[in-house]
C-alpha positions as CSV (number, residue, x, y, z in Angstrom):
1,X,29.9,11.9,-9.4
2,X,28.7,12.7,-13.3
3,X,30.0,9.6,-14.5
4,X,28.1,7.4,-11.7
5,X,25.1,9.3,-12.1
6,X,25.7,8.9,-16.1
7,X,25.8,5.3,-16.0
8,X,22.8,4.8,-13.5
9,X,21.0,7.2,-16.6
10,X,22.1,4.4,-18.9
11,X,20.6,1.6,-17.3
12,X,17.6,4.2,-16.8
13,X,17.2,4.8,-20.6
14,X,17.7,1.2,-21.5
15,X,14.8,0.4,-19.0
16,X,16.5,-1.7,-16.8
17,X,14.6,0.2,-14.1
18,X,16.3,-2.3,-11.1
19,X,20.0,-1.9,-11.5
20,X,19.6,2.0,-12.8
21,X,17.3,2.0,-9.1
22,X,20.0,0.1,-6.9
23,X,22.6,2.4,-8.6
24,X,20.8,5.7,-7.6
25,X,19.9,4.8,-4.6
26,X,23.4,4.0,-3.9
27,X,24.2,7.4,-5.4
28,X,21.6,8.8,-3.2
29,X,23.0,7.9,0.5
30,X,25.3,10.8,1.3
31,X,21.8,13.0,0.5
32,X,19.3,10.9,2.7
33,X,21.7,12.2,5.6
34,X,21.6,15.7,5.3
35,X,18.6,18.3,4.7
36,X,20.8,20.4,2.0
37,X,24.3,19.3,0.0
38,X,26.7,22.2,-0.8
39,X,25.5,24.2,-3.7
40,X,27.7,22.8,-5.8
41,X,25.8,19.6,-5.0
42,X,22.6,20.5,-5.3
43,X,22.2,19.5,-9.5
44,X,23.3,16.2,-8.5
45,X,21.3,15.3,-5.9
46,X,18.5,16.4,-8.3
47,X,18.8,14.8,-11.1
48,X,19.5,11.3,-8.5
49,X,16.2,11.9,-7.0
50,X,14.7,12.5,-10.2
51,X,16.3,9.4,-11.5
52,X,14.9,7.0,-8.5
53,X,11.3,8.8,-9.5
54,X,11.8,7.4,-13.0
55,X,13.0,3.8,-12.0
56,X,10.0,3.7,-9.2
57,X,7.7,4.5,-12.2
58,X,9.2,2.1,-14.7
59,X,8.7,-0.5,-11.8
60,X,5.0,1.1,-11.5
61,X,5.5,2.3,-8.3
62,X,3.6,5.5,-8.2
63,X,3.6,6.3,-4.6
64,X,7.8,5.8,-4.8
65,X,7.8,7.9,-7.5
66,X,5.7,10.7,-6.4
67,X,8.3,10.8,-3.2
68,X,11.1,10.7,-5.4
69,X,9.6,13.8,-7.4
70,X,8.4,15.8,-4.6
71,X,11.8,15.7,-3.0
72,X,13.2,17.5,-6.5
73,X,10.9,20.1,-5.6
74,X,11.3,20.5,-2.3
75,X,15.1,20.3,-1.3
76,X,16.5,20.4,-4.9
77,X,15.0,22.9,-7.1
78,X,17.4,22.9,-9.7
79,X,16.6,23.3,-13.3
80,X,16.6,21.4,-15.5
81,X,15.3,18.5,-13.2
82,X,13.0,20.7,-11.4
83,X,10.4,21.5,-14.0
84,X,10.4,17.9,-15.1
85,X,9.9,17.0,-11.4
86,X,6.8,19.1,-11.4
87,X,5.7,17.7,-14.4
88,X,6.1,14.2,-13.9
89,X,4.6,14.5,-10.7
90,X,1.6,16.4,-11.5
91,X,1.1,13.4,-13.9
92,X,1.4,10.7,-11.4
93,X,-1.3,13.2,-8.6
94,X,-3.8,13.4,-11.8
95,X,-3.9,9.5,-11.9
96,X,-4.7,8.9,-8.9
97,X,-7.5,12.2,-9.2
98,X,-5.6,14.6,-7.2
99,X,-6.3,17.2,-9.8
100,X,-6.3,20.9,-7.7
101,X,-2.8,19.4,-6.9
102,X,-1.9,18.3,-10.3
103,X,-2.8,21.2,-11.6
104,X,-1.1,23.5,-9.2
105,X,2.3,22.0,-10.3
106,X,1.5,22.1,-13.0
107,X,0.3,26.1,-13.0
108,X,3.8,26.8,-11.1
109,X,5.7,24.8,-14.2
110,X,3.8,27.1,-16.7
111,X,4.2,30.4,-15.4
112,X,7.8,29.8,-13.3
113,X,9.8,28.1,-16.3
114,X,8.0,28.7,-19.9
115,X,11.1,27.8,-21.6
116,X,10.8,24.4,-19.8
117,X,10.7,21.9,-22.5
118,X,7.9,20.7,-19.9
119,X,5.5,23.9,-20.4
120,X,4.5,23.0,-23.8
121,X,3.4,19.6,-22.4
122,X,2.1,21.5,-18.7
123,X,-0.3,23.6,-21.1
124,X,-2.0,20.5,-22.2
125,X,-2.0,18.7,-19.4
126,X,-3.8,21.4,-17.3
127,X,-6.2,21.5,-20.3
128,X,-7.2,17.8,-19.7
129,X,-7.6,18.4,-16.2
130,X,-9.9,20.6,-16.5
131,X,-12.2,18.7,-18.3
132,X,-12.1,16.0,-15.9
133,X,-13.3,15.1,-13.0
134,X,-12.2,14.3,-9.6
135,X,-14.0,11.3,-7.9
């Protein structure tokens, strides 16, 4: 399982967001069927689910992204995908001016994993909410 999920990360980092997708998704099939994995599980189907999130917003597909994000958060809260779940996802809410939701991920990010290599970036991105605006 780490090397499939390793070489759908490759085509990820290369930015060939549509095989790196295909491959994830693939990767992703035994997890669409069940509500939780075994523990031993869980880290993968994270860091999968994070990966489709990644792909969907490479292919600038910011609803799919958001869904692959918030399913991190709720079924697989795993660290280290976790945080970076919450913060990619706040991101993707604050574009499309959902900002009390952005910036409650982003809150829970902050204060639930400070040595996130997230929170540094959480911190500032909850200081540019707030001196936007929601429409």
């Amino acid at each position: 399982m780490a090397a499939s999920v390793g070489l759908a990360e490759i085509e990820l980092a290369k930015k060939n967001y549509t095989p790196a997708l295909a491959k994830f998704q693939e990767l992703a099939q035994p997890y669409d069927k069940q509500l939780k994995p075994a523990k031993d599980q869980l880290a993968y189907a994270a860091e999968i689910y994070l990966g489709i999130g990644q792909c969907q917003e490479g292919l600038a597909r910011p609803a799919d992204a958001l869904d692959g994000y918030l399913r991190v958060i709720g079924l697989y809260p795993v660290e280290p995908f976790y945080s970076e779940a919450l913060y990619r996802g706040a991101g993707l809410l604050a574009a499309s001016n959902q900002n009390a939701k952005a910036k409650g991920m982003l809150t829970e990010l902050i204060e639930n994993y400070p040595a996130s290599p997230f929170a540094a970036k959480a911190i500032e991105a909850r200081k540019a909410l707030g001196t936007r605006r929601a429409k």
